[in-house]
Structures are given as C-alpha cells and as structure tokens.
C-alpha positions, 0 to 999 in steps of 0.5 A, a space after each residue: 250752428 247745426 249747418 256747419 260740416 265737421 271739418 268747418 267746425 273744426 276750423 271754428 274751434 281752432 281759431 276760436 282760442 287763438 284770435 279770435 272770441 266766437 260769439 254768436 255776432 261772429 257767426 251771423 255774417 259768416 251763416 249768410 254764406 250759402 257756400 260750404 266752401 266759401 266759409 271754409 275758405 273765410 275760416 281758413 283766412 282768419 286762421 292763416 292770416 288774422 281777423 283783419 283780412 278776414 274781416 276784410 273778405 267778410 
C-alpha cells in the first residue's frame, strides 16, 4: 500500500465505505498497474460510477 500517492489513497478511503469492502483481493489487480494515473482514473470510476464498471475497466 506504500506505492500509493496521498491523493490516490484518499480516493481508496472514500469509496471503501460507500461500495466497495477493501480487502487485500481488491488491491492486487489494482497494484499491477504500473500507472499512478491510471489507478487514480480506476479509483475515480468506481467512486463515479460503481463497482461494475470498474470492474469492467479492471
């Protein structure tokens, strides 16, 4: 969890109440991005719009 950005993590504990249980099975395809931008632009889709469709991009 330490390769995350502040701002990404913020993002993490947003959604994490909402709809979405954060586990350590959430976060291994979300670490095999290599891009701080893509998973911010992962995270931003499951907070805009569900864990489908970020499921869907993942």
């Amino acid at each position: 969890m330490a390769r995350l950005e502040q701002r990404v993590w913020a993002i993490v504990e947003e959604v994490s109440g909402d709809s979405v249980k954060i586990t350590e099975k959430f976060f291994r395809p979300l670490l095999k991005i290599q891009s701080t931008e893509d998973i911010e632009s992962c995270l931003n889709i499951l907070r805009s719009k569900g864990l489908a469709e970020y499921n869907n991009k993942m």
